[in-house]
C-alpha positions as CSV (number, residue, x, y, z in Angstrom):
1,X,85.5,298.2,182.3
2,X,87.9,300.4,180.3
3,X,86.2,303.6,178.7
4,X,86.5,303.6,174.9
5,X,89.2,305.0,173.6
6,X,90.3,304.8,170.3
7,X,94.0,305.3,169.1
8,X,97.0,305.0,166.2
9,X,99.9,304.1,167.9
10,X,102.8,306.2,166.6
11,X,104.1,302.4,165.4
12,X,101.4,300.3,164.4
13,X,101.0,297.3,166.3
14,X,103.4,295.3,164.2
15,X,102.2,294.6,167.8
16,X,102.6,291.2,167.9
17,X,105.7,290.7,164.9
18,X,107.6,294.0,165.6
19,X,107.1,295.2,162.2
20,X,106.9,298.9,161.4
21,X,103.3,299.5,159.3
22,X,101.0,301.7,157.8
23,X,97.4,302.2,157.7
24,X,96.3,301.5,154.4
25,X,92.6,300.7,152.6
26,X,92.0,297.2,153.5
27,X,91.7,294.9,150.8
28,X,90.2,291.6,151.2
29,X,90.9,290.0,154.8
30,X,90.9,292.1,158.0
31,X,93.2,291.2,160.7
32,X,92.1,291.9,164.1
33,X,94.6,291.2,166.6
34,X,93.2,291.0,170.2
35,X,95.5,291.4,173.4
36,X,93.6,289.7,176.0
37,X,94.2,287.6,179.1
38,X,92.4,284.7,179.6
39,X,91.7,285.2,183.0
40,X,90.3,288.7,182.6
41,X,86.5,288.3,182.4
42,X,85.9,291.8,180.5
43,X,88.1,290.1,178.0
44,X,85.3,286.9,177.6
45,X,82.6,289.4,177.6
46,X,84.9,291.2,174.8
47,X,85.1,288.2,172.7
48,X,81.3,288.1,172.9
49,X,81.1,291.7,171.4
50,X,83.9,291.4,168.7
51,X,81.9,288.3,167.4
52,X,78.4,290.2,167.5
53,X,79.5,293.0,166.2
54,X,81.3,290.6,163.0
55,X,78.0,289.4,162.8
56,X,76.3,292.8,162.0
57,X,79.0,293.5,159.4
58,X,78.7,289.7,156.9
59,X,80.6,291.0,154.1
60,X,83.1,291.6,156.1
61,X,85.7,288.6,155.8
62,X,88.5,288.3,159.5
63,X,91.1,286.8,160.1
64,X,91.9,286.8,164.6
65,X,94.7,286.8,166.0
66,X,95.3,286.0,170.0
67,X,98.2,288.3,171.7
68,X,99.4,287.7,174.7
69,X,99.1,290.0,177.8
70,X,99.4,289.0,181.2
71,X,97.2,290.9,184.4
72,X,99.8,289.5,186.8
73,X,103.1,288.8,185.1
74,X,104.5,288.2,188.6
75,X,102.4,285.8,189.7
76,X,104.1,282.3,191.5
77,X,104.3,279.9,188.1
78,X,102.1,277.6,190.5
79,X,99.6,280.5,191.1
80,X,97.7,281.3,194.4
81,X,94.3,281.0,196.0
82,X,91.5,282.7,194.7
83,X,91.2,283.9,198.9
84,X,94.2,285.1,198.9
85,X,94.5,287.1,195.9
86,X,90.8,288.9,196.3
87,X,92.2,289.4,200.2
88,X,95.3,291.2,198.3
89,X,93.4,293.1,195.3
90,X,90.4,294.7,196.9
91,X,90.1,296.7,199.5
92,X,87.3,294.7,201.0
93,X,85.1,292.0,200.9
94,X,82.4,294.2,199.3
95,X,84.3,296.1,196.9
96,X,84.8,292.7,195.3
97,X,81.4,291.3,195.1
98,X,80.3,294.9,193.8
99,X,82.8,294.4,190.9
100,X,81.7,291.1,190.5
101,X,78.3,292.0,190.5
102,X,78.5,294.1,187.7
103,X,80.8,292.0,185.5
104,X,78.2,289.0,186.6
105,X,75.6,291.9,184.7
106,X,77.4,291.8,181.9
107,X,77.9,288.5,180.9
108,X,74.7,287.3,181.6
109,X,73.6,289.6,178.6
110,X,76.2,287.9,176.5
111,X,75.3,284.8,177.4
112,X,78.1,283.9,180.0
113,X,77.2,282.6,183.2
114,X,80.0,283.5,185.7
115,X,80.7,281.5,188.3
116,X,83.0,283.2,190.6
117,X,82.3,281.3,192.9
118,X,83.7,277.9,191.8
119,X,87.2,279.3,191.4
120,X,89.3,278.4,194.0
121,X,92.8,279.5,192.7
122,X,94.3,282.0,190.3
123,X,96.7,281.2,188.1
124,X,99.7,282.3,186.2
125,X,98.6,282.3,182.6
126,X,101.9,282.0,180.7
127,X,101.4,278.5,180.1
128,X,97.7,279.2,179.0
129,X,98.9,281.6,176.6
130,X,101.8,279.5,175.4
131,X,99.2,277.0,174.8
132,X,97.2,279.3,172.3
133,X,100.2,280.0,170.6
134,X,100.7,276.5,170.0
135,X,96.9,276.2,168.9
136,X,97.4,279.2,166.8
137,X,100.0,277.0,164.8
138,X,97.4,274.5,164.0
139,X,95.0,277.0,163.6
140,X,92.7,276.9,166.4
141,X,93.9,279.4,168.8
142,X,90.2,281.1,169.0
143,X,88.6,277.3,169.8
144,X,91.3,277.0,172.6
145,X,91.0,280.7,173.6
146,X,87.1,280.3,174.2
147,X,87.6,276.4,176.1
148,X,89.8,278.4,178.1
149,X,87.5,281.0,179.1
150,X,84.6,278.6,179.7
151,X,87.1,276.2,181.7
152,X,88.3,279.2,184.4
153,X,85.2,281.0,184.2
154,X,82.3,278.6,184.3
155,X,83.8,275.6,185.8
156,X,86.4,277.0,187.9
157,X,89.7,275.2,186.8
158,X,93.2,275.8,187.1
159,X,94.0,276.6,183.9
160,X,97.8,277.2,184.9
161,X,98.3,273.4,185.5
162,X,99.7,271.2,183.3
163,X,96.9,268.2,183.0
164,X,94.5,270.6,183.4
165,X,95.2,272.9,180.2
166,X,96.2,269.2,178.2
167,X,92.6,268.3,178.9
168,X,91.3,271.6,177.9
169,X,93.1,271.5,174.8
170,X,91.8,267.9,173.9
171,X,88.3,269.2,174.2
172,X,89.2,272.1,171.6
173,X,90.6,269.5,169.4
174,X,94.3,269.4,170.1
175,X,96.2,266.1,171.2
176,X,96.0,265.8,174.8
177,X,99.4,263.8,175.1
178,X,101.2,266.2,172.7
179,X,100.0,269.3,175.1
180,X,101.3,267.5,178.0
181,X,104.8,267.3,176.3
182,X,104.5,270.7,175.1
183,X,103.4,272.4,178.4
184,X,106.0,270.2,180.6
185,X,109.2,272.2,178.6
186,X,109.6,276.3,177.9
187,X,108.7,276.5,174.3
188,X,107.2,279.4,173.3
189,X,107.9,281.1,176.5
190,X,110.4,283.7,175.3
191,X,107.6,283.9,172.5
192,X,104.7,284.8,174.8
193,X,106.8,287.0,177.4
194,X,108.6,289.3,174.3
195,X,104.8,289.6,172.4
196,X,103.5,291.2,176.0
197,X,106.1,293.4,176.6
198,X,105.7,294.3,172.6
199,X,101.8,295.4,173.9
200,X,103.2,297.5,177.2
201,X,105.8,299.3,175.2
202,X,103.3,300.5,172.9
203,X,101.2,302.0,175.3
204,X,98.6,298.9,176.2
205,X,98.1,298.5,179.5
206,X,95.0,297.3,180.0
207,X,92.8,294.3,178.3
208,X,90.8,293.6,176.4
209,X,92.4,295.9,173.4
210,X,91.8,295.3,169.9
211,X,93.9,296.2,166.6
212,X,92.5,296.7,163.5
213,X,94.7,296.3,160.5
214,X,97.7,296.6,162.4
215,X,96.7,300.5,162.6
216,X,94.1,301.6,164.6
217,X,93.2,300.3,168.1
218,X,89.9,300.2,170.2
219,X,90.2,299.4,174.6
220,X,88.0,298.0,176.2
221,X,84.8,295.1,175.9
222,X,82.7,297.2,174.3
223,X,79.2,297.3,173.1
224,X,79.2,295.8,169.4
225,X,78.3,299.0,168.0
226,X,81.4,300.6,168.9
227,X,83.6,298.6,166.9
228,X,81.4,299.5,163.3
229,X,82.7,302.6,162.8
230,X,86.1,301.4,163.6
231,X,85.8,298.7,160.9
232,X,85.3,301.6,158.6
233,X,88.4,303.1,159.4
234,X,90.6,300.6,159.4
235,X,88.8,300.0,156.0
236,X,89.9,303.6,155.0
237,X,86.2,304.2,154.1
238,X,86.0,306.9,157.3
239,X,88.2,309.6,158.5
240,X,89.1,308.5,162.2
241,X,88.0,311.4,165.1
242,X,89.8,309.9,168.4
243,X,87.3,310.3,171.1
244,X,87.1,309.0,174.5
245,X,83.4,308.6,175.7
């Protein structure tokens, strides 16, 4: 998992619209913006966190926003097998199920249940994350966003396929025939490709990362804790001291 690090871009994440921004006392609704893969399980577990850690703060009112990243932008559109691409990642056999291990560790005490074992191929996610986008329209990017974790994680699926993410999507709510359409073109392609390369250029690398207020940024799924005294910050209620623990 990524160590905590907490940083102001010299360009605030206008992250996601290109926009140029300042940090300012929030008033009212809180954006979060979270750049996340959907095949990155630190990411689910980060989800978990975010949402316990809103919990502990109720008079605070969120809005969410899901940004795309991708782990392996140059992965086949039809993806590869799950054998192929631990064989390719890890050094070993072992070195894998040690990683496993301890993300398996984690969830459980978020309530996820990995199941590494069903999955049987990994996919390219652009077509997961053009699907959000399109959720995100209707607003219900974070119901897709968690059906999509759940699907890959828990059941195993091939979340870059076509029928697969329609069905997905129809179990979040969205019209399963109107996915099919959407996912068989490119729209929102260029979308999803130019809001990733807006995340590497300003210095995110690695996911789960999570903007506050279009200002300040925290890396990493961590505890819910953490993110408290970031609230404040973005809030402009606490000076920020950028630390790395």
């Amino acid at each position: 998992m990524a160590r905590l690090t907490l940083f102001q871009p010299e360009h605030s994440p206008g992250i996601l619209t290109g926009r140029h921004a300042s940090v300012k006392r929030r008033k009212g609704i809180m954006q979060i913006d979270i750049v996340s893969d959907v095949i990155c399980p630190w990411c689910f577990i980060g989800k978990r966190r975010l949402e316990r850690a809103l919990a502990l703060r109720p008079d605070l009112s969120a809005t969410l926003s899901w940004r795309a990243f991708q782990l392996n932008p140059e992965m086949p559109s039809e993806g590869i097998s799950r054998e192929v691409y631990i064989t390719a990642k890890f050094a070993n056999v072992r070195a894998a199920e040690r990683l496993y291990a301890t993300v398996s560790a984690a969830g459980r005490g978020e309530g996820i249940d990995f199941a590494f074992e069903r999955i049987r191929r990994t996919p390219n996610t652009l077509r997961a994350h053009r699907l959000i986008r399109l959720a995100a329209n209707e607003g219900g990017a974070d119901q897709v966003v968690e059906a999509l974790f759940r699907a890959y994680f828990l059941e195993g699926l091939d979340i870059g396929d076509v029928d697969t993410l329609a069905v997905i999507a129809a179990r979040a709510g969205l019209d399963e025939r109107e996915v099919q359409g959407y996912l068989a073109g490119e729209a929102g392609a260029t979308e999803v490709r130019a809001e990733e390369h807006r995340a590497r250029r300003l210095g995110i690398h690695a996911v789960p990362c999570f903007v506050l207020d279009r200002g300040y940024a925290i890396s990493g799924a961590q505890e819910p804790e953490m993110f408290l005294p970031l609230f404040d910050i973005a809030a402009g209620v606490a000076d920020p001291a950028p630390a790395e623990v």
